[in-house]
N, C-alpha and C positions, 0 to 999 in steps of 0.2 A: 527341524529346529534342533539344534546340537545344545549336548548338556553342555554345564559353564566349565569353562579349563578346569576351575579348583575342582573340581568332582575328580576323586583317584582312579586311575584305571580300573578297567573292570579285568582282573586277572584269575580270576578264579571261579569255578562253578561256587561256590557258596557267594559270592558276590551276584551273581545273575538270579538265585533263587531269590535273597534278600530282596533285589529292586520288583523282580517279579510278583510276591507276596505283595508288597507295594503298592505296586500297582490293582492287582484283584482288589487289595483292602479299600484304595482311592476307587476304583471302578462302582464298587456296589450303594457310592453315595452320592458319588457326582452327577448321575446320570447324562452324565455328557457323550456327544455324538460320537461314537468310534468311527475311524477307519475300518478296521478289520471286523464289523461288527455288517460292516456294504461289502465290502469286497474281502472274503475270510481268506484271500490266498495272499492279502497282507505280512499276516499272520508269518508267512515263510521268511521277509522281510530280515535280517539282522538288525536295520534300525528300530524295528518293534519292539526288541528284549527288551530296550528303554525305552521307548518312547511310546509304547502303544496307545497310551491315555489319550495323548498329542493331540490338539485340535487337526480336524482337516483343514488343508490350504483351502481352499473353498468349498465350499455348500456342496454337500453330498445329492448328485443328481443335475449338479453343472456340467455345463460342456466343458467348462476349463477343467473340470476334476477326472473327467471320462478321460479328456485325452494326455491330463497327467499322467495318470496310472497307465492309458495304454503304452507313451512312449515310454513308462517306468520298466513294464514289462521286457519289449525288445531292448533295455537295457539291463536284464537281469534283476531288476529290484520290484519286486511285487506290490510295493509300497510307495513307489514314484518318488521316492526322497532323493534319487540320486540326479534326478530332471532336474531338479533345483540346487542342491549343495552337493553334486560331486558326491566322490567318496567312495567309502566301499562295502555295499551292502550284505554281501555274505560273513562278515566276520560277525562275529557273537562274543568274544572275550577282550579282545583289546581296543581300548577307547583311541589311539590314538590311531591303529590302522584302520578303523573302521570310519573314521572320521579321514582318511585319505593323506594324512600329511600334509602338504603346502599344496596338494592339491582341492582341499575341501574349503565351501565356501559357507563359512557362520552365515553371511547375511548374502544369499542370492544377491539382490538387490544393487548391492555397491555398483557403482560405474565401471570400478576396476575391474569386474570379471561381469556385468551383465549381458555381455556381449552371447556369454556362453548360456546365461540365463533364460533370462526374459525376454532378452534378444532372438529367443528361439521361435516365439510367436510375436512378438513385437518388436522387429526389426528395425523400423520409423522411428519410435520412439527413444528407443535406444542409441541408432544413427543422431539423431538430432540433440540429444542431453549437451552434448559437448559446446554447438552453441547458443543453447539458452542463457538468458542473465541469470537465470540460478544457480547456470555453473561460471559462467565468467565475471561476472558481479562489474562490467565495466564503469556501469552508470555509478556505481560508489568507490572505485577508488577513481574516477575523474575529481568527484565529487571532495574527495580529501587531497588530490590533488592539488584541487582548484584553490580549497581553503587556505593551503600552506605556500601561498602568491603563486596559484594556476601555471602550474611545472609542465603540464600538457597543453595551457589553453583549453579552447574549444574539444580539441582530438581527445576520442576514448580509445587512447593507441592500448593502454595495459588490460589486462584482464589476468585473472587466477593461472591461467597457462595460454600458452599458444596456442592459436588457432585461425585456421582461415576457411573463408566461404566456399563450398561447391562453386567449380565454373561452368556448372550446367543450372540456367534458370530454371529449368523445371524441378531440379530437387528441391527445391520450395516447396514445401506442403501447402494446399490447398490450391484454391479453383484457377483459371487464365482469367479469370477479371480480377481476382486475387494478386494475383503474380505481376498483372499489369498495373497494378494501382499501388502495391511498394514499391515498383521500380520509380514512380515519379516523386514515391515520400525520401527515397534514397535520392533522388537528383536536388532534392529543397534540401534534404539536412545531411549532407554527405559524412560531418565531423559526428555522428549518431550511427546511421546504416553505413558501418564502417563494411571494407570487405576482408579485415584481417584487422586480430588481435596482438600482440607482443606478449610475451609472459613478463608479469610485474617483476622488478628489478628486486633482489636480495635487499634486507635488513642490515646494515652494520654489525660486522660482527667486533668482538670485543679487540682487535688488534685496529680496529679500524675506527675507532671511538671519537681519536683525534680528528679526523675531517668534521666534525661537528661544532667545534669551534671556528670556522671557517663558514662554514653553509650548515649551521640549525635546521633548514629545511629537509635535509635528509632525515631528519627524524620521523618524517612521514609514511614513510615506506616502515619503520616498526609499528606504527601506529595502524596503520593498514591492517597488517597480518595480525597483529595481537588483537586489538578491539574493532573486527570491521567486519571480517573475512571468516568468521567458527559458521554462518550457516552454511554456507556453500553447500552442492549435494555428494562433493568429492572427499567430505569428511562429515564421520559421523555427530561431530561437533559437542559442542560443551554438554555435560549432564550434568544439568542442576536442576529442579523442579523445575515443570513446564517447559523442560528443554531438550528431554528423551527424543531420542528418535533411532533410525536407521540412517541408510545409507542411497542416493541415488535412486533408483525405483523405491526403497525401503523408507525413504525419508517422506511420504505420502500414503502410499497405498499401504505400510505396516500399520498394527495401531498401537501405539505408545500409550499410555497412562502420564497423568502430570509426577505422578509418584516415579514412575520407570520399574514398576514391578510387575510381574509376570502373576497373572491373576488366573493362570488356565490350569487346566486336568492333568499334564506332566507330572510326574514327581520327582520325574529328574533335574527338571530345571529350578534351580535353586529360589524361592520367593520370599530371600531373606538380602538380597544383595538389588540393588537398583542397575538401571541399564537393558533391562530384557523387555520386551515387547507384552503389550495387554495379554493376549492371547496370538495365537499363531495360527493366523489367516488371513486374509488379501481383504481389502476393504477398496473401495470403487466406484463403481456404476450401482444403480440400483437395482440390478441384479444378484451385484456379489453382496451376499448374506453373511454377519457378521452374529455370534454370539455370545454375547458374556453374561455369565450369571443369568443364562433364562432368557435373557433382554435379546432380541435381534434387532439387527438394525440397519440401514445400507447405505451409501454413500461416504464418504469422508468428514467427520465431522471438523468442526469449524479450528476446535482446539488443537488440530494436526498440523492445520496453516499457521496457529498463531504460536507453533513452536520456533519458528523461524522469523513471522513478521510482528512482532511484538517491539523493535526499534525501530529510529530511522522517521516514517513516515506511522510507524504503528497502526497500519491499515487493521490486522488482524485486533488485537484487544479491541482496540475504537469499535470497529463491528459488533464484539459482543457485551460492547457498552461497559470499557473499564477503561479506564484514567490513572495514568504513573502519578503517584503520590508521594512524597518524601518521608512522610507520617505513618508509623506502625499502627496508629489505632483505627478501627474499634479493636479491643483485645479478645485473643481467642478463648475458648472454653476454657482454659487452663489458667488462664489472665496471662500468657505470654503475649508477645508481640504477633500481629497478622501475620500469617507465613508468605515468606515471600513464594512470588511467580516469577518467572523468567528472570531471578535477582532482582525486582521492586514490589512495591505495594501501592495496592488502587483504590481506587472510589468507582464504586457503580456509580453509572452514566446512565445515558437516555443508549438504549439497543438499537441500532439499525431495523428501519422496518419491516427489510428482507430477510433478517433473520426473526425480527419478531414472530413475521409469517412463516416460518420454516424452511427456510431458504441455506443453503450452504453457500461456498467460495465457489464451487463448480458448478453450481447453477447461476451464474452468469457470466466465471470466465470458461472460455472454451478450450479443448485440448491445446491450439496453439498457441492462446494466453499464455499457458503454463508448459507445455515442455517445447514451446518452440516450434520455430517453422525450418528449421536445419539452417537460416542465415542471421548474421550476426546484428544482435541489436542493443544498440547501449544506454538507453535507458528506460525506466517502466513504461510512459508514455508511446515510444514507441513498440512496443511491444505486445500491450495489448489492443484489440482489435474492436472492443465493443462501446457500445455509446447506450446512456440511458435511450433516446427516441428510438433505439432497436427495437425496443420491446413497447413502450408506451408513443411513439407518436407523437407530433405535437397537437394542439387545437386544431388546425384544419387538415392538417393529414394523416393517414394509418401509417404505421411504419414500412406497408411492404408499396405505400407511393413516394415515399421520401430518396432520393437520387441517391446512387451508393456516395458516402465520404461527407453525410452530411453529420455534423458535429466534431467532424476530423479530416477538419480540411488542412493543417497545418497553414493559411493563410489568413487573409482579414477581411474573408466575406463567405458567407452560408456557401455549400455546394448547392449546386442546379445539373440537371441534366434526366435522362430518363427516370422513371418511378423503375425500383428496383427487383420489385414483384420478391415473387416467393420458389420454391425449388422445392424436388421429389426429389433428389439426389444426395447424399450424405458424402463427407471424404472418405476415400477408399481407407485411411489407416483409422478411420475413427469405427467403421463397423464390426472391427469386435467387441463392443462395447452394447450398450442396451441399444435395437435400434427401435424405434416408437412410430405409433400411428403419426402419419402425415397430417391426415385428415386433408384442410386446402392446402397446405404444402409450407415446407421448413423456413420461419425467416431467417434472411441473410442479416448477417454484421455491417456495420459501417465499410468493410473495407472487402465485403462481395462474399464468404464462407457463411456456409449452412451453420447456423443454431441446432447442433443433434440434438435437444431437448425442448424447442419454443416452435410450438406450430400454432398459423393461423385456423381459425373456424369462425367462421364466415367474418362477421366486423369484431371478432374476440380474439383474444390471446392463451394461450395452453402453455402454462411452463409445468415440462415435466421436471419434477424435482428428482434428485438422486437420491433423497430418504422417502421417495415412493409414491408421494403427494401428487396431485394433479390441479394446479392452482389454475383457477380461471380467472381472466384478468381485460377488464375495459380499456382499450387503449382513451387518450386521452379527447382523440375525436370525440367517439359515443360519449364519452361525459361530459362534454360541452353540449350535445346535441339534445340530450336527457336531463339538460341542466341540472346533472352531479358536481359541477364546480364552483365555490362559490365566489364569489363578488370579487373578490381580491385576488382570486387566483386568474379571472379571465382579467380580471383589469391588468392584471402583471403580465399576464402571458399576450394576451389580442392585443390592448389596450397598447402597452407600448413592444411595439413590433422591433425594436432593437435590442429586447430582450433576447427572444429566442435567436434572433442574429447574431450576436457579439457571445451571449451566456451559456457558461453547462448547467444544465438542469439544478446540478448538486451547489451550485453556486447559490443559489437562497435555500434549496431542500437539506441543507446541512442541518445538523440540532447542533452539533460543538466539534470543537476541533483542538485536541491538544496540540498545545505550543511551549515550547520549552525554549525559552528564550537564552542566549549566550551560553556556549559549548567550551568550558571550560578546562581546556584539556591539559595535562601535563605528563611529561617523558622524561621518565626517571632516571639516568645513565649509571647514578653511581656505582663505583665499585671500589670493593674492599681495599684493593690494592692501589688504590688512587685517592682513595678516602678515608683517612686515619678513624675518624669518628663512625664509620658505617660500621656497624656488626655484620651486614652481609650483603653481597652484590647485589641489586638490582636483575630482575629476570623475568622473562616473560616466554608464556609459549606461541609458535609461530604455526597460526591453522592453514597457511599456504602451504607450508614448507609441510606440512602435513600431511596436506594433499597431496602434495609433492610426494612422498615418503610411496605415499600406495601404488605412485607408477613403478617400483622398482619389485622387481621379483621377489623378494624376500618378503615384504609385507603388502603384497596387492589382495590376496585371501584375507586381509587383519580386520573385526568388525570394528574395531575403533582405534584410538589413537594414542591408549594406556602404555605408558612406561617409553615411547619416541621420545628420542634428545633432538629436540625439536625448540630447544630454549634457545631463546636470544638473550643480548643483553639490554636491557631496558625496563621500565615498569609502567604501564598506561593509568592512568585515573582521572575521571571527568567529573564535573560539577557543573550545575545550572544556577544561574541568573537570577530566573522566576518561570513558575508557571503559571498557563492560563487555561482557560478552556471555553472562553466565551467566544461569542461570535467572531469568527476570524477577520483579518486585512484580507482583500481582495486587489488581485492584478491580472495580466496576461500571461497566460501559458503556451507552449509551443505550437498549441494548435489554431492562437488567434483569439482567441476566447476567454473571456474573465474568469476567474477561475477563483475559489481561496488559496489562499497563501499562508504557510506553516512555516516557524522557524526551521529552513534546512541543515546544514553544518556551518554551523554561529563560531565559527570556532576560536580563540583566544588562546593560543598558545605560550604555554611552559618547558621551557627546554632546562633540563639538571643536568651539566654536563660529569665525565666520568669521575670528577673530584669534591662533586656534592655540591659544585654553585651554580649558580643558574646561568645559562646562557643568553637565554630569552626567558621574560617575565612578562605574563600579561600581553602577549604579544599579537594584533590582529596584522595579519599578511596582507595587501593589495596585489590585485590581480595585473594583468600586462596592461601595458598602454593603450589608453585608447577604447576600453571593452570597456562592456555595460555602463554606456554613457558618461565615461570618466576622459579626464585627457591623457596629458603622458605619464603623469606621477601614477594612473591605472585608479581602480576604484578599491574601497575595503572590500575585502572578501567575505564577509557575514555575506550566509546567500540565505534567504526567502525563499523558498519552495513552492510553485504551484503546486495543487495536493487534491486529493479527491478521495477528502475524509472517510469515507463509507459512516457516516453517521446519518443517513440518508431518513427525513422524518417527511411523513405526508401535508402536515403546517408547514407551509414556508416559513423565513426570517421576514419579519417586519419590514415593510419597505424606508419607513426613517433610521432601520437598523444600518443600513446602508448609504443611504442620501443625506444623513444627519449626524454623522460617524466619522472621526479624523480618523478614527484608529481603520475602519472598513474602507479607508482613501487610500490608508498607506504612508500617512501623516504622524503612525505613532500614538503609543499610549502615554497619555500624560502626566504627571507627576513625580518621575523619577529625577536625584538631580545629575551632573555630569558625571558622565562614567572614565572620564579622561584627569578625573582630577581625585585627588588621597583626599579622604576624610578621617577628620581627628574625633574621639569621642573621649570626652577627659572633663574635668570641671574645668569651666572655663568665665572669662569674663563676660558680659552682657555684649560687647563689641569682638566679642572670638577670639579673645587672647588665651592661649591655653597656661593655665599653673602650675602643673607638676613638671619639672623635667624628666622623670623617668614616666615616660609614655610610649604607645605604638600607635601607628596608624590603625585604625579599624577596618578601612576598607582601601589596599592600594590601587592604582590609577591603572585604567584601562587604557596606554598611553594615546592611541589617535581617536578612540572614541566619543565623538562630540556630539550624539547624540543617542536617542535609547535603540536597544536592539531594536525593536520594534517598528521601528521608521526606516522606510525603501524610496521615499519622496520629499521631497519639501515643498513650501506654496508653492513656488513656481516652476515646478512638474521635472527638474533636476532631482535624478536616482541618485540616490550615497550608501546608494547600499546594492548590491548582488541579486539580481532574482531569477531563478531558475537559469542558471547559465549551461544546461544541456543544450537549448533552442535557439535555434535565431529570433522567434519573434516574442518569446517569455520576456518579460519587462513589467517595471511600475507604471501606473500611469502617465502621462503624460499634462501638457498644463490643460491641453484641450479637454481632454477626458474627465481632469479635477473640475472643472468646469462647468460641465456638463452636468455632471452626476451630484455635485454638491449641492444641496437643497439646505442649508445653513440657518438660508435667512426667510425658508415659508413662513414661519409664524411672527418673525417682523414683518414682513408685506401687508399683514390683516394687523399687529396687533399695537402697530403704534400708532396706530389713528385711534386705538377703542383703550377707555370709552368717549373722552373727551377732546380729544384733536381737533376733530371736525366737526362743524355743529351738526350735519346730516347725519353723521354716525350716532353723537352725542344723544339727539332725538331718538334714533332706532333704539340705541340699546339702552334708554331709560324703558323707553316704551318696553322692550322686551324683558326690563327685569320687573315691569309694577305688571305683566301679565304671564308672569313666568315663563317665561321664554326663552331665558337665558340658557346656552346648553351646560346639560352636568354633567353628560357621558359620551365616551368618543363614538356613541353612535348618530348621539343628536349633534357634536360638534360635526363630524363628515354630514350629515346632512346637510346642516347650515352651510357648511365649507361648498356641497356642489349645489344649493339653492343661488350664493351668491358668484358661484362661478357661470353657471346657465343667466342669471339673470343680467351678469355683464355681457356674455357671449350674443345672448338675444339682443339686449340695450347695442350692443356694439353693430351687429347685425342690421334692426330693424335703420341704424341711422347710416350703414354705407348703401342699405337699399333703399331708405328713407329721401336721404338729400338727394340722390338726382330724382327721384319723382318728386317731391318738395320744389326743387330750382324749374324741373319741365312742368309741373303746373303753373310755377310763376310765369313764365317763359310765355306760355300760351295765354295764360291771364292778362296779361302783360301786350301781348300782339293784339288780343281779341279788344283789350280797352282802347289803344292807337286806334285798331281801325274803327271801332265806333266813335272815337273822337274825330277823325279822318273824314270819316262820311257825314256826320255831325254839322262839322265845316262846311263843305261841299255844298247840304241843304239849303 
């Protein structure tokens, strides 16, 4: 860990005794773990004169820290500092040669040089960063693409830089059942499993202003780079509370603080400036040991992921149970305003159960969730690999008989095929990492790789957790079998079997799902020179072109992106609609399957052009001809997201939360009035004459929006709205579907004959109120509800097997009396 720039060289012996004193004085109270205290021939080190307090990179008595310091050795530095940041360890006086010049690296980590890093032992990972979505981000600028009248279509041609796929199928990381079952998800969604990226087109720049009055659409592309594109891994991105981080390998495995202050044994490193790392050590598997303040710890906690997935889909907060709130209150100890997180403020939520139980983000996504399988994938959905029934099963089967690709099929029927069983084998690049008893052997994922932390034992489940836990876990058989289920859940699950056909799990196991309805965006062009009333241009900074920056020799060593003219012209600002958080709308997602649905990029565009007027006002884009159910004029581009909230709670959603729910059809929340028309708010007459003529509109007109964000369908099962336009098969309902699933009219079927319609009813439910009988609670109404539903079933029953033995008794009644009449005669 290098001291911060502002620290003055160190030129002098009375400078080195000063930090030295320093140190001894911080030494005798910290009690924190030395380097040079394990291995005293540190000590020799030049990085030590400062640094020797310095946490170790990892846990003293790791194999990673053995063979740091051994390769530190045959590089001359007894301290292993130069394994990781270069440099040059024999100097003692001067900060900037010791720290190597353009050759030393602040933040191992970065992309731009981990090659020479972490690359050193982790090759794969490294090879592969370039095409993961966390560094090409395709799936979000398609997505803003799409919103500003889909400039790409379906194709995720752009991405943060260029890049194309290996043309060897096997650099594919993981297994040949693996490798064969993408190839067939790349032939169903080809405009997804692209094999090659484009680098996103430049921002406008200020001579270039004027084409914007011509095609406003180009304001996309600032919008992109300024509000879209700061997490990438190829920048160390915005620092603002909750938004510290590193760089590339360092944007994960460092540990940041939501503060961004350096909380370690150092005393060089300044803990008066934000930006610098918790402490300075590798956080990971749960192996690598993590100490702050006493506290060990291991794995990666939760709030490292939600530095970066805190927008968008907000999978990260939703997890740990917080909610964007427009509202500064409750107020803090000071009586200020709540401090903001990632620039908002939240309300505690209901926690995901997986993390209630102690669960992190890596114990259920796998290595190649997250850095990738080296080929290109453009949106989350494809990307990641795993299904709830991985690990829990359904009702009648354990997860290691369910056929690989079931829950991800990307079509419109369950996978079938072999039971997938279980595996003794781990991916070759994932066994540096902790590797753990088998016991019966590793379940595999939906799409054929080992789970390195979820092993079967015998009909049970083992998730080894990365903060050390060892959760043991009933797949869902044994608890149907145990009768651990109750009523509602096997009736939902057995009961009606097109649940688990058509459904993701998470689709009733949601507790809430934020929704941020209408994306109200605007792009500010003005500028001074074109806008007599501006005091000053309009500007914005560009996190591509940032990225950009660190591929060039001069700043690829840079640990962030302080002081790049890296400004465009333009200014981003958004507003919302409304929020929600209640039970979501549900539709289909790319894999065939219902799914919730979240407002995606809603977006309403504002365009200011460079002379301070607007270009565009209010403006919602339609997409091309023809797509998501629309004809030639194309559809609006608000898109609906399928989502897979992670608010994951053990109580399902009510079943009339869904059957009895316009809003959970996709029908829209009701009570809003048209958002396509200016509302005046003024004194006014009893018939809406307004009185004053110095008045404004209150609220100007969404110009084609004729109905609420919130509506993807109308009765009869025509889309007007976007929904998940990454997929082929993601879509609103259909009219069939609506059909199906609406349950409307259950309680008029029973309740308009009671109590007096009909006199048989009339009779019953007298009777049953003079003997109390009547039901008061929805246990004894479901009772009642399947007494008379069994009793019509049986009633219905005993009389189709009733009448023909009825008619064959008469029948034979009937012959038997002829012929005793017959013979009668005869006599």
């Amino acid at each position: 860990m290098s001291a911060s720039d502002s620290n003055p060289p160190l030129t002098s012996a009375a400078g080195i005794v000063t930090i030295l004193l320093t140190i001894v004085a911080t030494s005798s109270t910290s009690g924190a773990d030395r380097l040079v205290d394990h291995y005293p021939s540190a000590a020799e080190s030049g990085c030590m004169k400062c640094h020797g307090e310095i946490e170790p990179i990892r846990e003293v008595g790791s194999e990673m820290l053995s063979q740091i310091m051994a390769l530190g050795d045959e590089l001359g530095d007894p301290a292993g500092c130069v394994v990781c940041h270069n440099g040059d360890a024999t100097e003692t006086v001067d900060k900037e040669i010791a720290h190597g010049g353009e050759d030393f690296f602040p933040d191992p980590g970065s992309p731009w040089v981990n090659s020479e890093t972490c690359g050193q032992c982790h090759a794969d990972q490294v090879r592969v960063q370039w095409h993961s979505l966390m560094m090409t981000e395709a799936g979000k600028i398609q997505g803003v693409c799409w919103a500003f009248g889909s400039l790409t279509g379906y194709e995720h041609r752009w991405a943060n830089y260029a890049v194309t796929n290996p043309t060897d199928p096997k650099a594919r990381l993981g297994t040949d059942a693996y490798r064969a079952y993408m190839e067939v998800l790349t032939a169903r969604e080809p405009n997804v499993f692209v094999d090659r990226h484009e680098a996103l087109p430049d921002a406008l720049k200020k001579d270039e202003l004027g084409r914007l009055d011509e095609d406003p659409s180009l304001s996309a592309f600032t919008y992109i780079r300024q509000e879209c594109q700061r997490c990438h891994h190829a920048v160390k991105g915005r620092q603002e509370r909750g938004d510290f981080r590193g760089m590339g390998c360092s944007s994960c495995h460092i540990p940041y603080g939501n503060e961004g202050i350096y909380e370690g044994a150092d005393p060089s490193i300044p803990t008066s400036e934000t930006g610098h790392p918790l402490v300075h050590s590798i956080q990971g598997s749960r192996e690598a040991k993590v100490t702050v303040h006493g506290t060990t710890y291991s794995g990666i906690p939760v709030e490292t992921c939600t530095t970066c997935h805190d927008r968008g889909k907000r999978i990260g907060v939703s997890f740990q149970g917080l909610m964007e709130t427009p509202f500064t209150s409750p107020y803090a100890a000071d009586g200020s305003d709540q401090p903001k997180l990632h620039t908002k403020h939240y309300i505690a939520m209901d926690q995901d159960i997986h993390y209630q139980k102690g669960m992190t983000c890596q114990d259920c996504h796998t290595s190649l969730d997250v850095h990738g399988d080296g080929f290109l994938t453009g949106a989350n959905l494809a990307a990641v690999q795993i299904e709830c029934s991985d690990c829990h099963g359904t009702p009648d089967k354990y997860p290691w008989e369910l056929p690989l690709g079931f829950m991800d099929e990307f079509e419109e029927s369950p996978a079938t095929g072999e039971m997938r069983g279980v595996t003794n084998k781990l991916l070759p690049h994932t066994l540096q990492g902790s590797e753990l008893e088998p016991l019966d052997g590793y379940l595999l994922t939906a799409r054929g790789n080992p789970y390195e932390n979820v092993v079967r034992d015998g009909d049970e489940v083992i998730v080894y957790t990365a903060a050390g836990a060892d959760i043991r876990m009933k797949p869902l058989k044994k608890l149907i079998e145990e009768e651990q289920v109750s009523e509602r859940g096997r009736v939902a699950m057995q009961g009606v079997a097109s649940h688990l056909e058509r459904m993701e799990c998470y689709t009733c196991h949601t507790s809430w799902t934020p929704q941020c309805y209408g994306c109200h965006v605007k792009i500010d062009f003005s500028q001074k020179d074109k806008c007599p009333e501006c005091e000053q241009s309009k500007m914005g900074f560009d996190w591509v072109g940032a990225g950009r920056a660190h591929g060039e020799d001069e700043f690829r060593t840079d640990r962030g992106e302080t002081g790049y003219d890296t400004i465009i012209p333009g200014k981003v600002s958004e507003q919302r609609s409304y929020e929600r958080w209640e039970e979501p709308m549900l539709g289909i997602n790319g894999e065939g399957r219902v799914t919730p649905l979240a407002p995606g990029c809603q977006v309403s565009v504002t365009v200011i052009g460079q002379d301070g007027k607007p270009l565009l006002l209010n403006h919602i884009y339609k997409t091309q001809a023809d797509s998501e159910g629309a004809g030639d004029d194309g559809q609006l581009s608000i898109d609906m997201s399928p989502t897979q909230p992670h608010t994951t709670t053990k109580n399902a959603r009510s079943c009339e939360s869904c059957h009895a729910s316009d809003k959970a059809l996709g029908l829209g929340i009701k009570g809003t009035r048209p958002w396509n028309e200016e509302h005046l708010v003024d004194l006014e007459t009893v018939d809406g004459k307004v009185l004053p003529q110095k008045t404004q509109p209150q609220m100007s007109a969404v110009e084609n929006l004729d109905h609420d964000w919130s509506q993807v369908v109308d009765q009869e099962g025509n889309q007007v709205a976007t929904v998940g336009h990454h997929f082929k098969l993601s879509r609103a309902f259909n009219q069939e579907e609506l059909n199906r699933i609406s349950r409307e009219g259950t309680c008029l079927a029973c309740h308009k004959e009671i109590p007096k319609a009909s006199l048989a009813v009339s009779l019953l439910h007298h009777v049953a109120a003079y003997t109390g009988g009547v039901p008061k609670t929805p246990s004894e109404h479901d009772s009642l509800v399947n007494k008379i539903v069994l009793s019509s079933a049986w009633g219905q029953a005993l009389a189709i097997i009733g009448a023909p033995l009825i008619g064959l008794a008469a029948l034979v009644w009937y012959r038997r009396r002829r012929t005793r009449k017959t013979s009668a005669s005869h006599s």
